[in-house]
C-alpha positions in Angstrom: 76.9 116.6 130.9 76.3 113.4 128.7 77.4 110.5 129.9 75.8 107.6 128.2 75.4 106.9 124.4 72.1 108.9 123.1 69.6 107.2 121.0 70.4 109.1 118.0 74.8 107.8 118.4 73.2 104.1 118.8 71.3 104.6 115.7 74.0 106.2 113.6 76.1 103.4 114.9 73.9 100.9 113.8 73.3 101.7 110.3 76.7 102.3 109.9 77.4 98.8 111.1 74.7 97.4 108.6 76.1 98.9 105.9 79.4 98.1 106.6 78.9 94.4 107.1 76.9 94.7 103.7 80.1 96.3 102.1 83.0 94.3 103.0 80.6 91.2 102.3 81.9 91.9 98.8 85.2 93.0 100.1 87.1 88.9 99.4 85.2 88.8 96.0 85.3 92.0 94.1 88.3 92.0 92.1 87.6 88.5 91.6 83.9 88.6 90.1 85.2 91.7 88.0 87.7 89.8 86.2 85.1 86.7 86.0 83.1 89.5 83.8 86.2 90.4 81.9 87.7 93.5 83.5 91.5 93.8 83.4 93.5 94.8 86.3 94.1 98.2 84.4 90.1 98.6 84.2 89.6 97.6 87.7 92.0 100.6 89.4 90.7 103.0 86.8 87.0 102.0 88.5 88.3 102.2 91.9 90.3 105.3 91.4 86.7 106.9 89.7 84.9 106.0 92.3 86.8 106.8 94.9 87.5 110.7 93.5 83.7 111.0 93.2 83.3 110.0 96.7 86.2 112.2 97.7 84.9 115.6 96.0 81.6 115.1 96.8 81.9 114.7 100.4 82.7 118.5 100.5 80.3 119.5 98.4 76.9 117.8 100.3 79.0 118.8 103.9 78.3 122.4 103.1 74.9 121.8 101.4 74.0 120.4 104.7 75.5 123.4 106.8 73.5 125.7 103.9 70.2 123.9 104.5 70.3 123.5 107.9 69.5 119.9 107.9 71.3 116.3 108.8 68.9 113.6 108.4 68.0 113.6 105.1 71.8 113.9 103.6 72.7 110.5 105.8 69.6 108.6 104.8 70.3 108.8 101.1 73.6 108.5 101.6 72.9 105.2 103.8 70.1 104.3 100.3 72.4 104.8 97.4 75.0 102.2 99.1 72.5 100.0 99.8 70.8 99.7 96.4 74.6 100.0 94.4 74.9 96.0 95.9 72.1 94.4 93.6 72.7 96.6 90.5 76.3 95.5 90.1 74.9 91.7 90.0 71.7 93.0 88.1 74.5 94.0 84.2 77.5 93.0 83.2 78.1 95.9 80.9 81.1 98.1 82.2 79.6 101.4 81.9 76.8 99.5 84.4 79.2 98.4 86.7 81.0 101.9 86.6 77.8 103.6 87.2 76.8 101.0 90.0 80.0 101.7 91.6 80.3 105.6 91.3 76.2 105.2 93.1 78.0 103.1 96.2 80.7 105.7 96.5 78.3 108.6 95.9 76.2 107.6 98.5 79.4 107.4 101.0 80.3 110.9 100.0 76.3 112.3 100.5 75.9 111.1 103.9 79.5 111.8 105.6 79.4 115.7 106.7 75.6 115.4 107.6 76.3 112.2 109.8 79.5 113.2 111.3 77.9 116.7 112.4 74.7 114.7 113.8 77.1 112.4 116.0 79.4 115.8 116.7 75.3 117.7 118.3 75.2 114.6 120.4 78.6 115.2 122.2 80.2 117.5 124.6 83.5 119.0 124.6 84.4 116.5 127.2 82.7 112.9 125.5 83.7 113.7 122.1 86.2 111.1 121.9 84.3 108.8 123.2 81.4 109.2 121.0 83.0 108.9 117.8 85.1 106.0 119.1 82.0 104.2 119.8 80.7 104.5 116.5 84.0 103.4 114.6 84.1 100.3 117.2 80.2 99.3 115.5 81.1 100.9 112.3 84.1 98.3 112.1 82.3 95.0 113.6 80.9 95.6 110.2 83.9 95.1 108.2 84.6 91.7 110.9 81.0 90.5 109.9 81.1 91.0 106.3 83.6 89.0 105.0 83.5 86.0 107.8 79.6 85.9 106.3 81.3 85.9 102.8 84.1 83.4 103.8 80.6 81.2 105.5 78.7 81.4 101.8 81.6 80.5 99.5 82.9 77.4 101.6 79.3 76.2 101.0 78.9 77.7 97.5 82.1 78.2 95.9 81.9 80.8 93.5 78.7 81.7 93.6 79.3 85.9 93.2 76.1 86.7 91.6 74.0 86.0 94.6 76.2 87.6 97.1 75.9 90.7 95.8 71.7 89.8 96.8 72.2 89.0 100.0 74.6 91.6 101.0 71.6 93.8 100.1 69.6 92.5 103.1 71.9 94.4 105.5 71.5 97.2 103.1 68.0 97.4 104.1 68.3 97.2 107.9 71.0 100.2 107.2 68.2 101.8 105.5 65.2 101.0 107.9 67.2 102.7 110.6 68.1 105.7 108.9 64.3 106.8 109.1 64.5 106.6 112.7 66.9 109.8 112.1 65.5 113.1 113.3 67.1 116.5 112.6 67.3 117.7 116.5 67.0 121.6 116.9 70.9 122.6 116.8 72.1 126.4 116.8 72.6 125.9 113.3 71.4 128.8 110.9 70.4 127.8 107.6 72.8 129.6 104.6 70.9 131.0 101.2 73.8 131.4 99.6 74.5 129.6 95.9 76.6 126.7 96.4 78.7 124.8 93.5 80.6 121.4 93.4 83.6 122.9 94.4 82.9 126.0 96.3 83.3 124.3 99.5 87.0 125.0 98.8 86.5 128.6 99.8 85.7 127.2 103.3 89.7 126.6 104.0 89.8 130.5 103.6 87.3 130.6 106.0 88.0 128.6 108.5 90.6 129.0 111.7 94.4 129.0 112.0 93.9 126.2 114.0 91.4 124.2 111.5 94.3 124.5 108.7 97.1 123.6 110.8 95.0 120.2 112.2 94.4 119.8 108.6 97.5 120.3 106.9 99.0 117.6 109.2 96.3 115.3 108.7 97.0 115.7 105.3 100.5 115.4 104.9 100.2 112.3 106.6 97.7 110.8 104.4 99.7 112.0 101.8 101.5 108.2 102.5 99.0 106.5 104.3 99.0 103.8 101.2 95.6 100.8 100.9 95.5 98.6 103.1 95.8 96.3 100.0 99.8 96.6 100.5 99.5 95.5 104.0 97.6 92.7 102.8 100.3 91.8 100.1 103.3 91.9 102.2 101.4 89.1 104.6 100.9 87.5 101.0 104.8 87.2 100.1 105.3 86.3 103.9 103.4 82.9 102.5 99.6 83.3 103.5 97.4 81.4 101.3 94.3 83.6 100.2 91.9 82.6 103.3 94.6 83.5 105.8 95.0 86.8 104.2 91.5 87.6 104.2 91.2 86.1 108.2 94.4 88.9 109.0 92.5 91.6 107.6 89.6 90.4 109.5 91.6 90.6 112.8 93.1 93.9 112.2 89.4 95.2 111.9 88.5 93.1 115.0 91.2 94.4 117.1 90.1 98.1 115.8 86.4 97.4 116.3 87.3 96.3 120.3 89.7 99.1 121.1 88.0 102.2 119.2 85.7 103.1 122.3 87.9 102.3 125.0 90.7 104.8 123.0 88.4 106.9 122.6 87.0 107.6 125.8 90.6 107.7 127.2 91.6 110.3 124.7 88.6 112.5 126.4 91.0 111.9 129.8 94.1 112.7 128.0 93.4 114.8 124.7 92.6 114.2 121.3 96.0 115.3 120.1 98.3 113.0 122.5 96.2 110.0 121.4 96.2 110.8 117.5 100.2 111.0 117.9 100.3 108.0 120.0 98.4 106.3 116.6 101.0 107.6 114.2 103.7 106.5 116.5 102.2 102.9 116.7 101.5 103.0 112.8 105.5 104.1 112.1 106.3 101.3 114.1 104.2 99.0 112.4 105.5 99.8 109.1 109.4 99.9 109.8 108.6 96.3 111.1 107.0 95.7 107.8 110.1 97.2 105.4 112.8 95.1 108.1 110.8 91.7 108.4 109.2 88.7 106.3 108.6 86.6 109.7 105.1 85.3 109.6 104.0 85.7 113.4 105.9 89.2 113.7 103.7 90.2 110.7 100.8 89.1 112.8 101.7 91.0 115.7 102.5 94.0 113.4 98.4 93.3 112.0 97.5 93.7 116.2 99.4 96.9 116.1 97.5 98.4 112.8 94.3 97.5 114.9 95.4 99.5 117.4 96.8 102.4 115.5 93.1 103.1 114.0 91.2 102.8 116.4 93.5 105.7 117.8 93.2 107.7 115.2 90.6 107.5 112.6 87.3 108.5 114.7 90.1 110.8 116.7 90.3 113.0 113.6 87.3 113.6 113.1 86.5 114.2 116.9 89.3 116.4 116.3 88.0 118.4 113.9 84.4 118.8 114.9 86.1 120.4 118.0 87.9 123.2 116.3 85.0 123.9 113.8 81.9 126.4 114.2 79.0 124.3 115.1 77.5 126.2 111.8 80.0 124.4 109.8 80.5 121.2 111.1 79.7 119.4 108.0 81.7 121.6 106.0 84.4 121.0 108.1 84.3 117.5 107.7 83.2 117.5 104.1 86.3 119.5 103.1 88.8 117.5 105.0 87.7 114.3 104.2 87.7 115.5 100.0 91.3 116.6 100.6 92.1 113.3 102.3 90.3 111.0 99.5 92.3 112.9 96.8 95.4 112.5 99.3 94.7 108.9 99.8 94.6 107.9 96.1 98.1 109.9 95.3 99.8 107.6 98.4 98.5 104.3 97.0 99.9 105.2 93.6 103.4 106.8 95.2 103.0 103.3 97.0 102.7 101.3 94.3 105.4 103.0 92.0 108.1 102.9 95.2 107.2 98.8 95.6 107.4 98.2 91.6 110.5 100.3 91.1 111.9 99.2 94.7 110.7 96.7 96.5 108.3 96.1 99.2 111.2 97.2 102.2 111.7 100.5 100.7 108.0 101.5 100.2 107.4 100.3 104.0 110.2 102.5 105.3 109.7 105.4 103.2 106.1 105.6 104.4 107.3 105.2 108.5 109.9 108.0 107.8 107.7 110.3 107.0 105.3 109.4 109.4 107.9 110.5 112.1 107.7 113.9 110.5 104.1 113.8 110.8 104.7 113.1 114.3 107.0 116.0 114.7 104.6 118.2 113.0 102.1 117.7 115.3 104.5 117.8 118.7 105.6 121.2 117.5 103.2 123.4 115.3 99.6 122.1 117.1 97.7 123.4 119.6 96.0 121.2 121.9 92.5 119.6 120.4 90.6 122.4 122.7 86.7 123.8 121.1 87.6 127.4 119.8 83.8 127.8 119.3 80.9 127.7 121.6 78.6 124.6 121.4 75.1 124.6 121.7 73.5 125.0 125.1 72.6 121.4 124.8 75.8 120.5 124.5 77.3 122.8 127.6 74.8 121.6 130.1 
């Protein structure tokens, strides 16, 4: 049985922290270099909400091109290439159909490489590290999003506005992301390569396909997404509790911080305990999190309620996917992934809007408290219609050793 973290998980981990740290570099400035280049707020969600569909469909559309060609390492180094590159060309024209298509390339690339990389890092595990795995990667994959914008924070205090040339330098992590990628090598996995004709939506015919168990794990996962709102509503509430902009960007930094430190040790516990019990002990610590939200404009319980988001992803978000691997023929790993994480990117952009029509029409409280509620029933779901997060398939005889 594996034990230790494999060559191929510390690469995969390392790339993803490269690009990460080149990606939420830009995180503090974006909306405010698109409006210094004339985009209205309308024209900014309307790029976001493009880019973030493409990414969405496409991940299930390269997961089961990678299933049908037998092959990882190619899909998660151009994935890794089209994000890095997307940094320079939105400095490079100020046109909006430029920055549209230099978006769409960033998000594209995220879509690309997801199934292929989350099937590589699923071959290096065994039923009983899985957990652990995947939590080691979110834990790097996050330290990105701490480095990032405290590099950003570092570069405008000593050059205050000076956009253009961030978007340059957050390229240069781009690169080591890239760099590393080629160190990638498809391994020989039980995988049998599919000729079959594949179409930009025909990995929908995969939730026919796939298991009783797959769609119940899934349905959940999406129901729940279906009011897990941006981030950017977290980071507003601590903005009305009376943040100036700098705090709010150093809370967001914590909450990844906290995430980044507690994903691997979750993780590896959730291998002693169970996928499932640890993914419901996330949504119960996320509920909580956002009842305290809706009932309280107290500046330090907001912080401590930041702590407790940390906490609830790192329970939860590389759980999923560890999740899902488990229940999913090695065969269709990416597929798996790819069409779960399409329906959650669609899901995801429906709660931000339900979000942002409950906290226009009623206030911040009432969006907060809506979303816990129905977290609860989440929770419920999952105590009473889901198995335990067991293989149903056999894994390689690598992986059973």
């Amino acid at each position: 049985m594996k034990t230790t973290i494999t060559r191929t998980v510390w690469i995969l981990s390392l790339v993803s922290l490269f690009t990460d740290t080149a990606s939420e570099m830009l995180y503090p400035i974006m909306p405010i270099y698109l409006k210094s280049i004339g985009f209205s707020i309308l024209l900014i969600g309307i790029l976001e909400g493009l880019a973030e569909a493409v990414a969405g469909l496409s991940k299930g559309y390269f997961g089961q091109m990678s299933d049908s060609k037998a092959r990882r390492a190619p899909f998660v180094q151009l994935g890794y290439a089209l994000s890095a590159i997307s940094k320079p060309m939105m400095a490079l024209f100020v046109y909006p159909l430029w920055i549209f298509f230099a978006r769409t390339t960033d998000r594209l690339g995220k879509g690309i490489r997801t199934g292929a990389r989350d099937a590589m890092l699923s071959a290096e595990t065994t039923k009983k590290n899985k957990g652990q795995i995947f939590g080691f990667h979110r834990s790097l994959d996050t330290f990105g999003a701490v480095l990032g914008p405290v590099l950003a924070l570092l570069y405008l205090y000593f050059f205050p506005e000076d956009y253009i040339n961030l978007f340059y330098i957050a390229f240069i992590p781009g690169v080591f992301a890239i760099v590393a990628s080629f160190l990638l090598k498809d391994q020989k996995e039980n995988i049998i390569s599919k000729k079959k004709k594949i179409n930009f939506f025909s990995f929908l015919n995969y939730w026919k396909q796939s298991s009783a168990q797959y769609r119940k794990v899934v349905i959940g996962l999406l129901f729940f997404a279906l009011f897990n709102s941006s981030d950017v509503f977290l980071l507003l509430k601590a903005k009305e509790a009376g943040l100036d902009d700098t705090w709010v960007i150093s809370i967001y930094i914590f909450y990844n911080l906290i995430y980044a430190l507690t994903a691997y040790p979750l993780g590896t516990f959730a291998d002693k305990v169970g996928l499932k019990k640890m993914f419901i002990f996330g949504l119960i610590i996320f509920s909580l999190v956002y009842f305290g939200m809706g009932l309280t404009s107290n500046l330090y319980i907001i912080i401590a309620l930041f702590f407790g988001y940390g906490i609830y992803a790192a329970a939860t978000e590389g759980i999923s996917k560890a999740w899902i691997t488990n229940i999913s023929n090695e065969n269709d790993t990416a597929t798996a992934v790819g069409t779960y994480a399409a329906f959650q990117s669609i899901a995801a952009m429906i709660a931000s809007v339900f979000a942002g029509l409950l906290w226009f029409y009623f206030g911040a409280k009432i969006t907060f408290i809506v979303t816990a509620i129905a977290t609860s029933f989440a929770i419920i779901y999952f105590l009473g219609n889901v198995g335990n997060a067991s293989p149903i398939f056999s894994q390689s005889s690598k992986n059973t050793k």
